[in-house]
C-alpha positions in Angstrom: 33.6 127.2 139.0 37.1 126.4 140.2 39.7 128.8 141.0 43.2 128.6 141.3 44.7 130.2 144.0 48.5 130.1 144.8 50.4 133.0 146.4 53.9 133.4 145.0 56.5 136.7 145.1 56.1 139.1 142.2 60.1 139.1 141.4 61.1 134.8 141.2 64.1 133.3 139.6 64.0 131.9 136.1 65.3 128.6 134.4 65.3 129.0 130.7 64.6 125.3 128.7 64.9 124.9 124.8 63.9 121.6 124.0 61.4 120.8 126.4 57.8 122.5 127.4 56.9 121.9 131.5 53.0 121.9 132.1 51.1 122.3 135.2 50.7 119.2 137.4 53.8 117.4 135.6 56.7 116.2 137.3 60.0 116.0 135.3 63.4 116.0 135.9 66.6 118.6 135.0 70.1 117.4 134.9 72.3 120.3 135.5 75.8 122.0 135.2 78.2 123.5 138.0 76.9 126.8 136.8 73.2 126.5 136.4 72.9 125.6 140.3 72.7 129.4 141.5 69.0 130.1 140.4 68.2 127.2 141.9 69.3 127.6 145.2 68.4 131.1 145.1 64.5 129.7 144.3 65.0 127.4 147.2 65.5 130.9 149.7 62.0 132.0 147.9 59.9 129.1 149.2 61.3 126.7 146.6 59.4 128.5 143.7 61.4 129.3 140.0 59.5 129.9 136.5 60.5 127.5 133.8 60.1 129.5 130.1 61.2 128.3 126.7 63.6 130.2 124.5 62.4 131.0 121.0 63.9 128.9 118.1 67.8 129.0 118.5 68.3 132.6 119.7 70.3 132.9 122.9 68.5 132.8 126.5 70.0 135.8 127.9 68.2 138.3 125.3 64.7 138.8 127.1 62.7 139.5 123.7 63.7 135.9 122.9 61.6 133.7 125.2 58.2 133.3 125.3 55.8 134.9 127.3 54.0 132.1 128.9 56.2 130.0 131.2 55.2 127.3 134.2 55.9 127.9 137.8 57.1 125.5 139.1 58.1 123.8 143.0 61.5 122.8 143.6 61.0 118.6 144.8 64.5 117.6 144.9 68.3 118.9 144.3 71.2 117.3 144.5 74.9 118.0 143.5 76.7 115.3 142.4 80.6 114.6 143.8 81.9 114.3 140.3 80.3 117.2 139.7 77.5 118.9 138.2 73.6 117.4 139.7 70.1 116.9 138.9 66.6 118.5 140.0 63.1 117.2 140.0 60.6 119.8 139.2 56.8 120.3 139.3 54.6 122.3 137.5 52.2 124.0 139.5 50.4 126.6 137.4 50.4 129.0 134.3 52.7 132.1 134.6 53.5 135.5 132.4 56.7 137.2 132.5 55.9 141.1 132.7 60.0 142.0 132.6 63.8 140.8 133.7 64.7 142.4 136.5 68.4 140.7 136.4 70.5 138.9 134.2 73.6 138.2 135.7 74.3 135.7 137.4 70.9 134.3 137.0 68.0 135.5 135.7 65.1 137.3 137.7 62.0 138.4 136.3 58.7 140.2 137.4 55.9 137.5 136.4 52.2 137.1 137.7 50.4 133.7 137.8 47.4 133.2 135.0 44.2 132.6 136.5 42.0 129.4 135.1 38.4 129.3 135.2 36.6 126.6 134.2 33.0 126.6 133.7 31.3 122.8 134.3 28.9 122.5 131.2 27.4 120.1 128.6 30.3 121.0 125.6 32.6 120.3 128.3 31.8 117.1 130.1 31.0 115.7 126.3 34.5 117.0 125.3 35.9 115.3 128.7 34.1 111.9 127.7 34.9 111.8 124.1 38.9 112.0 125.1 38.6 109.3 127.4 37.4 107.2 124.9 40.2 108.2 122.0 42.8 107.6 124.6 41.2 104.0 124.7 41.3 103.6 121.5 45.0 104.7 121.3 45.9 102.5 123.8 44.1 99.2 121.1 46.0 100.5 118.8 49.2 100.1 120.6 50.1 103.9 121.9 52.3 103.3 125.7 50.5 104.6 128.0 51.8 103.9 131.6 48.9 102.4 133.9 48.9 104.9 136.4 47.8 107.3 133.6 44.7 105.7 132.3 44.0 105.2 136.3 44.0 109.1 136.6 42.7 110.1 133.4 39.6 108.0 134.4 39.1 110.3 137.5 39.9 113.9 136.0 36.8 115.8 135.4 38.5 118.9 135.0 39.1 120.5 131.6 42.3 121.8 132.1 44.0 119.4 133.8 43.2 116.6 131.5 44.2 118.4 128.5 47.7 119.1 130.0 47.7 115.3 131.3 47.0 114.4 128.0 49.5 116.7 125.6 52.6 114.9 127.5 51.7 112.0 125.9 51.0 113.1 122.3 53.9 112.6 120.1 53.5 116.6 119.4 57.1 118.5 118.7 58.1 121.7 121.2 56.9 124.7 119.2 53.1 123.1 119.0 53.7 122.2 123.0 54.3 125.2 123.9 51.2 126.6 121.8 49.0 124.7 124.0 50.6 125.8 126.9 49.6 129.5 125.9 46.3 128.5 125.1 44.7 129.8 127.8 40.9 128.8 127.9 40.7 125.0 129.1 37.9 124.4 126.8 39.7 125.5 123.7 43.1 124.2 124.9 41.0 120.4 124.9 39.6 120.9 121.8 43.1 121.0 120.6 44.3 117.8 122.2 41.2 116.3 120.9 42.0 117.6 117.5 45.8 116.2 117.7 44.8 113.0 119.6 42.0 112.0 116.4 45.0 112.7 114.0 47.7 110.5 116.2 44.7 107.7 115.9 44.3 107.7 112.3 48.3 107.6 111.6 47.9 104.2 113.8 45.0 103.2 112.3 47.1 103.4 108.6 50.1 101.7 110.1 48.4 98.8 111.1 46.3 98.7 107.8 49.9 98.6 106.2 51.1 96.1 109.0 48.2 94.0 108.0 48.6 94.2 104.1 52.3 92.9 104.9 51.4 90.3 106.8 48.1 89.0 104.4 50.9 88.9 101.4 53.4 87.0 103.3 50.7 84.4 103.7 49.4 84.0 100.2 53.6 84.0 99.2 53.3 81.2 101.6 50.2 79.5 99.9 51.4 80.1 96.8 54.4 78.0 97.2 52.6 75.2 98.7 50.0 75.3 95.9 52.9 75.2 93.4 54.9 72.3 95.5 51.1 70.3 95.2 51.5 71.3 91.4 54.6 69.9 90.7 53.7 66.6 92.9 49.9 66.1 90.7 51.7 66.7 87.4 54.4 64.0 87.9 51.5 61.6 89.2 49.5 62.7 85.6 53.1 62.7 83.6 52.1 66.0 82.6 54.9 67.3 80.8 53.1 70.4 78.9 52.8 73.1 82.4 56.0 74.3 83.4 57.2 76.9 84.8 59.2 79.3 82.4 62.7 78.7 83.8 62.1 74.7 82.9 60.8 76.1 79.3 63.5 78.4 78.5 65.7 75.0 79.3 63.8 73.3 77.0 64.1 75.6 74.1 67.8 76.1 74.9 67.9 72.2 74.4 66.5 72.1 71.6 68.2 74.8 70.0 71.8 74.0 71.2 72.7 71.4 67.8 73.7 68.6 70.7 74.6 65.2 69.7 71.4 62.9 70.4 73.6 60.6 73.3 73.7 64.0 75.3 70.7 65.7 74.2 69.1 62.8 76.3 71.5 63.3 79.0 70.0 66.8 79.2 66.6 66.2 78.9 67.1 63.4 81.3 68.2 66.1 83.7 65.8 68.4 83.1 63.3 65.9 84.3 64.7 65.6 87.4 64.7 69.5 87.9 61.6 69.7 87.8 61.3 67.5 91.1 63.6 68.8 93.2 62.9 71.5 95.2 64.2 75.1 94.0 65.5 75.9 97.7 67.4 72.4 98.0 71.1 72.8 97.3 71.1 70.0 94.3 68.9 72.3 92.4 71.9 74.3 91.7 73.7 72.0 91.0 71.2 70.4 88.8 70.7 73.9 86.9 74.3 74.8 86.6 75.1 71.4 85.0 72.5 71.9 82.4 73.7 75.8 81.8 77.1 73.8 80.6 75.5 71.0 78.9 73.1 74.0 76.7 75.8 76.6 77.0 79.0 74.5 74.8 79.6 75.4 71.5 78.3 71.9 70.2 77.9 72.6 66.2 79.5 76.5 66.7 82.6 77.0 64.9 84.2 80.2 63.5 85.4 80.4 60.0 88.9 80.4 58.8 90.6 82.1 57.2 92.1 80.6 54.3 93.9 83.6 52.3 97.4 82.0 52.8 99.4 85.5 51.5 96.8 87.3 54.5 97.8 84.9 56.8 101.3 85.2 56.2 101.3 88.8 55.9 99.9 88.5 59.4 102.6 86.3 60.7 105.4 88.7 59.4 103.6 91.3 61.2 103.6 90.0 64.3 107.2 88.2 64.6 110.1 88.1 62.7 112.2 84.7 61.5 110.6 81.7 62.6 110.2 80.3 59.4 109.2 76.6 60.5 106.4 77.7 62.5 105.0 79.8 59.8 105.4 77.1 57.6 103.3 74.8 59.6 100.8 77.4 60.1 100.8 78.0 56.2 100.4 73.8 55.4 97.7 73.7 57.7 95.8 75.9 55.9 96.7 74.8 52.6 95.2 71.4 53.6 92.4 73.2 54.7 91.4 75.0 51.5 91.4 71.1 49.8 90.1 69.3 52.6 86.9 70.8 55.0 87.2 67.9 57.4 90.5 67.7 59.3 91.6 67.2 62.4 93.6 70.4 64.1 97.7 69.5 65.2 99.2 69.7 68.1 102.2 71.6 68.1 104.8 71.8 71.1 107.2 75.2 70.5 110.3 74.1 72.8 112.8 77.2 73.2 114.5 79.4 75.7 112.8 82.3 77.3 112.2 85.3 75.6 112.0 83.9 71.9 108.0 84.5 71.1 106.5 81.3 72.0 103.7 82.2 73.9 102.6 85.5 71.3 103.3 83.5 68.7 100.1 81.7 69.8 97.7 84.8 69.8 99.1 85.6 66.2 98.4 82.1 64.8 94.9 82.7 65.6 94.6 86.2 64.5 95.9 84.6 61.7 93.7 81.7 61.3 90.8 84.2 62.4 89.7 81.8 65.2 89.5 82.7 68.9 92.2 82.4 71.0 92.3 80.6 74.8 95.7 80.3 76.5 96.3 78.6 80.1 99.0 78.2 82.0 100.1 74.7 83.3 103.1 75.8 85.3 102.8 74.2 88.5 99.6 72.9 88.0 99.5 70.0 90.3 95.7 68.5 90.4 94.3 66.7 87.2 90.4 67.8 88.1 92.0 71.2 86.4 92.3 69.2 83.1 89.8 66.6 83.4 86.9 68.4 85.7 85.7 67.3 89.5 83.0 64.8 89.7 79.4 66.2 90.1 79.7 65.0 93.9 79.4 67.9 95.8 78.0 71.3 95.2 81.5 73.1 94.3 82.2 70.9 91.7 82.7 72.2 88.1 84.3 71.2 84.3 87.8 71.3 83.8 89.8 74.3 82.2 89.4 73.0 78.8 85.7 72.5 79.1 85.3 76.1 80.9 87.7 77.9 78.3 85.5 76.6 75.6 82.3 77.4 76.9 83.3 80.9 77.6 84.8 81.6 74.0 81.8 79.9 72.7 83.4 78.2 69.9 84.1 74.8 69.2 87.3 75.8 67.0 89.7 78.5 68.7 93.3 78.1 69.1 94.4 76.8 72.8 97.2 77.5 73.9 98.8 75.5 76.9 101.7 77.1 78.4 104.8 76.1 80.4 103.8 72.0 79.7 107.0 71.1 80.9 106.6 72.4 84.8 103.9 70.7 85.4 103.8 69.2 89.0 104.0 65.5 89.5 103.6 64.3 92.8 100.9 62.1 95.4 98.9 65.1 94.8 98.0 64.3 91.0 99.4 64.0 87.8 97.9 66.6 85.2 100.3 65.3 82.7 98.5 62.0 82.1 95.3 63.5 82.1 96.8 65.7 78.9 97.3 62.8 76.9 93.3 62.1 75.8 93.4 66.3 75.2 96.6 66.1 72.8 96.1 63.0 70.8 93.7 63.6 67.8 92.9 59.8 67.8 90.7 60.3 70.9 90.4 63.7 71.6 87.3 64.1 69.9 85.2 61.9 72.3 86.9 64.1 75.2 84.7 63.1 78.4 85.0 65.6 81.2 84.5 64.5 84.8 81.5 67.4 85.7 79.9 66.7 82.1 80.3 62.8 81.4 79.0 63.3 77.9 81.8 63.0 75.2 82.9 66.5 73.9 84.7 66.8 70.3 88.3 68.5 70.6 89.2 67.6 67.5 88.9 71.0 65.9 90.9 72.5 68.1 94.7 73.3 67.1 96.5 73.0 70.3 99.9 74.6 70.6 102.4 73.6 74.3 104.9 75.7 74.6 108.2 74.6 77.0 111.8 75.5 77.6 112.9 71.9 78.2 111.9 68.7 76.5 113.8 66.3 79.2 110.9 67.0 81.8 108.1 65.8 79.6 106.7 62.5 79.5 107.7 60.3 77.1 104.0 59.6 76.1 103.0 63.4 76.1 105.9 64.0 74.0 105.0 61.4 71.7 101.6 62.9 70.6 103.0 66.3 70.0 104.4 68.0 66.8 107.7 69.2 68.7 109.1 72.4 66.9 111.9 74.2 67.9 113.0 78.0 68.4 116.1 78.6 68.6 117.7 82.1 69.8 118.2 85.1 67.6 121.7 86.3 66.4 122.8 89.4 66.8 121.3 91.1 63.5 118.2 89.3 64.3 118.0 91.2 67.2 118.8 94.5 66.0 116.1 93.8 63.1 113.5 93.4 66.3 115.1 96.1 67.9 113.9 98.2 65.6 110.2 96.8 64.3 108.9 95.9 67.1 110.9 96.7 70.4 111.2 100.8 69.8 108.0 101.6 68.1 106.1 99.5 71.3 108.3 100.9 73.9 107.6 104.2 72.5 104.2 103.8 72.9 104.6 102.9 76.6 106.6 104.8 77.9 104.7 108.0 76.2 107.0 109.1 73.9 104.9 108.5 70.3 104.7 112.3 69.6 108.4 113.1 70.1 110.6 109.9 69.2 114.4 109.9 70.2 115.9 107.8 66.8 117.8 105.1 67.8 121.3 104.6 66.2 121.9 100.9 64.9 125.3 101.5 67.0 123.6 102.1 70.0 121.1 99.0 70.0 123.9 97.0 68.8 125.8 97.8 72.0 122.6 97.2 74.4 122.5 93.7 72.8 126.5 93.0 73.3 127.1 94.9 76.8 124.3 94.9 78.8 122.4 91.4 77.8 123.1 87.8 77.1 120.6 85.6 76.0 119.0 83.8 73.6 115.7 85.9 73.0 114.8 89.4 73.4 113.5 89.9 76.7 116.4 91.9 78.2 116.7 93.9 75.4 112.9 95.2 75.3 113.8 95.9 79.2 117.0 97.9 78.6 115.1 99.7 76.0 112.3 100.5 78.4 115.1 101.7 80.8 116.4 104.2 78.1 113.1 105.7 77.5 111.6 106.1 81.2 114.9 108.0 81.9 114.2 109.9 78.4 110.9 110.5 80.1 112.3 111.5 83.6 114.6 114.1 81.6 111.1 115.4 79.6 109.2 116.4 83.1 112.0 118.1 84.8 112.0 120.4 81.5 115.9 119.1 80.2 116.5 119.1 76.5 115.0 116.4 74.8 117.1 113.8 73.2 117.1 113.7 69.7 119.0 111.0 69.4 120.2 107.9 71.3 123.9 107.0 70.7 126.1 104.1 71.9 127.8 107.2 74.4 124.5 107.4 75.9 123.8 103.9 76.4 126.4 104.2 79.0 124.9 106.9 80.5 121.5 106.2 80.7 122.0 102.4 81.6 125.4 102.5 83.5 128.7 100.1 83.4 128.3 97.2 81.0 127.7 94.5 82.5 128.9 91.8 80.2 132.0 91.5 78.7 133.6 89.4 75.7 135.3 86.3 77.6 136.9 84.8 75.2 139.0 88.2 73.7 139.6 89.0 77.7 142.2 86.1 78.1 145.5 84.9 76.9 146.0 81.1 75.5 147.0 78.9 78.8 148.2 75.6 79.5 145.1 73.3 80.2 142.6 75.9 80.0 140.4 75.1 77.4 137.0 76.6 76.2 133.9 74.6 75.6 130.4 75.2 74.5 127.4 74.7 76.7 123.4 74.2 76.0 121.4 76.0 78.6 117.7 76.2 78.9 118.1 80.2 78.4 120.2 79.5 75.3 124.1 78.3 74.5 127.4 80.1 76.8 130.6 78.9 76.6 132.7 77.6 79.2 136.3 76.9 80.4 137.6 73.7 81.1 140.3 73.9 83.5 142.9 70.9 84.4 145.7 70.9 86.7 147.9 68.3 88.6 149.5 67.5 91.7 151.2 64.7 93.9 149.1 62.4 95.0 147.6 58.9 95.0 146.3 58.4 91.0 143.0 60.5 91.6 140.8 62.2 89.5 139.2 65.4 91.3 136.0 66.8 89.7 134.4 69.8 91.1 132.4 73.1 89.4 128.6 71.5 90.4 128.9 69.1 87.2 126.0 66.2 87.3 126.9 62.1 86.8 127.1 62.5 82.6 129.7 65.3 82.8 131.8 63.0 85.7 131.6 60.1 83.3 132.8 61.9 80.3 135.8 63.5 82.4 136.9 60.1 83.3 136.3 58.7 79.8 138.2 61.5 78.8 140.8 60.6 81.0 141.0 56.4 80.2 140.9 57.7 77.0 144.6 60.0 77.6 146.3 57.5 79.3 145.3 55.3 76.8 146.9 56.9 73.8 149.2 59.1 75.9 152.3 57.5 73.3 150.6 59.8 70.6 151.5 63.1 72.0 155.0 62.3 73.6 153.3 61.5 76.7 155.3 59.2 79.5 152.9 56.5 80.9 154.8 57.3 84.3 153.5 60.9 84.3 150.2 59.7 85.8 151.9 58.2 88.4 151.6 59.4 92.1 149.9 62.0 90.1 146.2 63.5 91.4 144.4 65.3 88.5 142.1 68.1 89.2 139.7 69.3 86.5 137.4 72.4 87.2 134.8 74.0 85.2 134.3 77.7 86.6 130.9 79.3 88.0 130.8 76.1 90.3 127.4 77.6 91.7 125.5 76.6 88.3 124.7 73.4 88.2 126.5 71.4 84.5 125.7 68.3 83.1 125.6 66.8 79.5 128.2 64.4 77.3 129.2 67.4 74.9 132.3 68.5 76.7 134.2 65.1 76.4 136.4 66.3 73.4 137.0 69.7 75.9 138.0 67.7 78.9 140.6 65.7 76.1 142.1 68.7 74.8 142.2 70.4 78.6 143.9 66.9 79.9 146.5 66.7 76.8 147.4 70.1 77.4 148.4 69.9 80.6 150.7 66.9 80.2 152.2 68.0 76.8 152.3 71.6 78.2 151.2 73.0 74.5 148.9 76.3 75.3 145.3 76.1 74.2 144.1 79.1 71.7 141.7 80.7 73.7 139.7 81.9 70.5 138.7 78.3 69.5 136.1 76.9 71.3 134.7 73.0 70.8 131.5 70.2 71.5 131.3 66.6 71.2 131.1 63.6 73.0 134.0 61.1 72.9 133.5 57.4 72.9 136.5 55.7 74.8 138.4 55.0 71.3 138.6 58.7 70.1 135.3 59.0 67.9 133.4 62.4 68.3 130.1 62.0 69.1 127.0 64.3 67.7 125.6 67.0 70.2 122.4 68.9 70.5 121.3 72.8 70.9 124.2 73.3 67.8 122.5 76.6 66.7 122.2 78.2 70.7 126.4 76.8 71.2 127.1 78.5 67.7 125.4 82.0 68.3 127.0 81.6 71.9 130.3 81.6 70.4 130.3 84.2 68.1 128.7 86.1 71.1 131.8 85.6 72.8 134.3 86.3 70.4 135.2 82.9 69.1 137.2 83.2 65.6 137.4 78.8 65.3 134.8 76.1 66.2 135.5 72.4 66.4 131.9 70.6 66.3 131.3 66.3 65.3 131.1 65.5 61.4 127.9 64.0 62.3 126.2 67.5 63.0 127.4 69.1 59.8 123.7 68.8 58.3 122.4 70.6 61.1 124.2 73.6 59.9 121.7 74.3 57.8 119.6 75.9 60.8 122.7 78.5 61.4 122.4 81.9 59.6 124.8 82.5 56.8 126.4 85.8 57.9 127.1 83.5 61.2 129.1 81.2 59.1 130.8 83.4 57.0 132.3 84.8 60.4 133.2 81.6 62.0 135.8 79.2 60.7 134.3 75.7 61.1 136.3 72.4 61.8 134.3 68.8 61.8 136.1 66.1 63.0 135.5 62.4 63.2 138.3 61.9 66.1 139.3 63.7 68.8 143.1 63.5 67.3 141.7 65.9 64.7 140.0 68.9 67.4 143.5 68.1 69.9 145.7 69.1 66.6 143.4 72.3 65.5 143.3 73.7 69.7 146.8 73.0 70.6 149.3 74.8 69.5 
């Protein structure tokens, strides 16, 4: 029987712990604040002896019913402060204590305690107890529980109950509370039946996790086995030719070739391919590849085709819906499908809609389709500067896929929609690449339907596609290109036009945009009338739908901050709502001047009208140009000029006027770039004026080229110079004979408005500008 005897004061300071339980015989470590050091060195004047005690749960230490009876005494091995401040202490438990009462609380805790005497009676239950935990802590220790060397050392030469079982608790992964249960198990031999009890349990949680650990590792192994058996699969069935066992991503394949209606040339280019997947390895990078390409080869719309429509009066009705005027494009539309209703078999045109901005050109696309019923792909080629986007990259390298006509198509999944190429005229042409060329096998029904692409080499048929280019210049298209395309042209909208847009399709959209549906302002006629004269000029309706939008968000504004809502929008509240005009009638602004004459201009945004300006001074016989004008526009000036002196006899002009003389001619807004024949008969009129010193009526404006003998030439963009006159106010316009068919394209209310004079010779427009 072995007592333990230690003599200790009955009053000792106390070091409260909440997260930690000290046992007898164990040696730990405290790191400590400024203020905790008092009971320390206060246990240090009592023969360096202080009771450690937990606190229960989360109550505060300094309320004595909250700690726990059974503490640790403990010796004092170590303190030190640190310079920084604050410090450590290493403690060690000594033996089992009970706390009969505080005696103090302030500034550190004293309490009355007496030491708890062990017996422990040597006996068979014990030593077999003793025994059995040596041999589970071996057993731990197989199973991979740390357990520092020294311990195993010592554990081996404990035979006391109590001290092993402490020894042993430390290093059972056991949370405070259940720590400090054992602590205040007071009879050794039940206090090691405990950490036998928790020890067996710690074992069998190892024991599971490496069962698990094992389980892992046994399935990572037959993964492993399984792929090699497969990899000897593949490699005995090529040797046999054994075409039957496949896995089910090369059968799927298979019935996806079979099923996909391919032309027999590339169903053997498939199947071909398919062969080889099956020998290459699924974790080598050309399996992709190899898999992708035959996605695209089984995923085109070989023999898929949606049906037209072929009610003509729906599909007009439709048209009319959607856009107003345009009557040549819906007539094309309209033949198409009247040739479609006789004829099942035909190949789809390729149309090229060449405009200014803002006339419909690119929705008039979407509502050909919706008219046709056919699915509708649109891409843009502005700026497009690579032909692998038209024609595909080479299967070369593992990024490599079809071009945008082969990916379009395999996404709508139909071997008939309507494609819709935008911007063809910008696109980029330079050592990079020249898309341009690689359009001409796309838009030219002759070949299109054996389109190869690059990534799939088999031949694809296009021709069922209706292609439709859109551009705002023709100049900047190949001449080839050009040649293959159905070129139809949209010209800008008069005034009326606009208003008629205005009002079926601008207001009732914007409306809807802007949130206004339930309560609608009305929009006087007036009122969009003066948005189209004051505050834009152009030849389609993109400004106005802006200027519109304007109106409304500022309707809107007015709605949140609780103003009265506007019933009505009137040509007083344009200016209001959109500010100062900011365009004004040129042409009614001036007064008739010497050698100021006004001319008609074709612009990629629609016609304008300009002023020719010519003036004179000393000099040596020089002709001055200036206003940005290109090389055509500098040889028509000095045509125009050869062409005065000429036949200067005609108007009561003196040859000797021209001598020592410089002539200046100027067309204003010299930052915009001019060029064209059509002002030769302008740059007459301006030049005769001058020299005769007869005014030129501002109100009549004029276009034609001039040969060197007097004969008016014909012009282009007639209908954009026309509306561009009457825009400005123009009452009389001198055009060439030679365009008088082209009238036909100019609204009648335009002509009823404008007087018209054709002439033959430039005698004729110098008598009807002068005065």
């Amino acid at each position: 029987m072995h007592e333990q005897t230690v003599a200790i004061p009955d009053i000792i300071p106390v070091y409260p712990v909440r997260d930690m339980v000290a046992f007898p015989h164990m040696i730990f470590t405290l790191f400590l604040k400024n203020e905790e050091f008092a009971v320390f060195e206060e246990a240090v004047n009592q023969n360096n002896m202080l009771g450690v005690v937990k606190v229960r749960g989360e109550q505060h230490p300094r309320q004595p019913e909250r700690f726990h009876d059974i503490g640790t005494l403990c010796k004092i091995n170590h303190l030190l402060r640190f310079a920084e401040g604050g410090g450590k202490v290493v403690l060690e438990g000594v033996a089992r204590l009970r706390m009969l009462g505080l005696t103090q609380e302030s500034p550190f805790l004293l309490s009355q305690v007496e030491l708890i005497r062990e017996f422990v009676e040597r006996s068979v239950v014990s030593e077999a107890l003793v025994s059995s935990l040596n041999a589970l802590l071996k057993i731990a220790l197989s199973y991979g529980k740390p357990l520092p060397d020294d311990v195993m050392k010592m554990i081996d030469y404990i035979d006391n109950p109590a001290r092993l079982s402490d020894l042993v608790a430390l290093y059972v992964n056991l949370p405070p509370d259940e720590l400090q249960t054992l602590l205040e198990t007071l009879d050794p031999l039940d206090r090691l039946k405990k950490v036998y009890t928790y020890l067996n349990n710690e074992i069998q949680r190892l024991q599971v996790k490496g069962e698990v650990q094992a389980e892992v590792t046994k399935r990572v192994g037959k993964t492993q086995k399984e792929y090699l058996l497969r990899e000897q699969l593949k490699q005995i069935q090529e040797e046999l030719g054994d075409e039957d066992s496949r896995g089910s991503e090369v059968v799927d394949l298979k019935k996806k070739i079979e099923t996909a209606g391919m032309p027999d040339e590339v169903r053997k280019v498939a199947e071909k391919e398919l062969k080889r997947l099956e020998r290459i390895n699924s974790s080598s990078p050309e399996y992709t590849v190899s898999r992708t390409y035959l996605d695209y080869l089984t995923g085109m719309p070989w023999k898929v085709s949606t049906t037209d429509n072929r009610d003509i009066v729906q599909a007009e009705a439709v048209l009319d819906e959607d856009h107003y005027d345009l009557k040549k494009v819906k007539e094309r539309i309209l033949e198409y499908l009247a040739v479609r209703s006789l004829k099942e078999k035909m190949k789809g045109p390729i149309l090229c809609f060449v405009g200014p901005p803002g006339v419909g050109k690119t929705s008039l696309g979407r509502s050909i389709a919706r008219a046709l019923g056919r699915k509708f792909i649109r891409v843009s080629l502005g700026g497009m500067r690579d032909e692998a986007e038209i024609r595909g990259h080479r299967r070369t390298y593992i990024g490599a896929l079809p071009g945008r006509i082969i990916q379009d198509i395999y996404r709508c999944g139909s071997n008939n929609p309507v494609f819709m190429l935008d911007e063809v005229d910008k696109i980029g042409l330079d050592f990079r690449g020249d898309p341009a060329s690689a359009l001409l096998e796309v838009l030219d029904p002759e070949q299109n339907f054996t389109f190869t692409d690059h990534y799939l080499d088999v031949p694809f048929d296009l021709s069922h596609v209706i292609f439709i280019t859109t551009a705002n210049l023709l100049d900047p298209i190949p001449a080839a290109l050009k040649d293959r395309m159905e070129v139809i042209n949209l010209s800008g909208y008069t005034e009326e036009e606009k208003t008629s847009i205005a009002f079926k399709y601008l207001i009732p959209r914007e409306l809807e945009e802007n949130g206004l549906a339930n309560t609608p302002p009305e929009f006087e006629e007036k009122a969009v009338v003066k948005v189209i004269t004051n505050y834009t000029r152009e030849a389609g309706v993109r400004n106005l739908q802006r200027n519109i939008a304007s109106i409304f968000r500022k309707v809107a504004k007015e709605i949140t901050q609780n103003k009265p809502l506007r019933k009505k929008i009137t040509p007083e509240m344009v200016d209001e709502l959109l500010g100062p005009r900011k365009f004004f009638n040129e042409v009614a602004a001036e007064k008739d001047r010497i050698g100021v004459v006004t001319g008609l201009a074709w612009t990629e945004t629609g016609g304008d009208i300009i002023f020719v300006e010519a003036t004179r001074m000393r000099g040596k016989n020089d002709l001055i140009l200036t206003g940005s004008l290109g090389e055509v526009m500098k040889e028509s000036a000095r045509a125009a000029l050869s062409f005065v002196q000429a036949n200067c006899s005609e108007w009561g002009i003196k040859e000797e006027s021209f001598n020592d003389t410089n002539i200046h001619i100027h067309v204003p807004a010299g930052s915009i770039p001019k060029d064209g024949p059509s002002a030769g008969i302008t740059m007459v009129t301006a030049i005769i004026s001058l020299f005769t010193g007869r005014h030129a009526r501002r109100d009549v404006a004029m276009t034609g080229e001039i040969s060197l003998t007097g004969r008016v030439l014909a012009i282009g963009g007639l209908k954009e110079k026309v509306l561009a006159a009457r825009r400005a106010g123009v009452n009389k316009l001198i055009i060439p004979a030679r365009n008088k068919e082209a009238m036909e394209d100019i609204p009648e209310n335009v002509k009823q408005e404008l007087e018209f004079v054709y002439v033959d010779d430039v005698r004729d427009a110098v008598s009807a500008a002068l005065q």
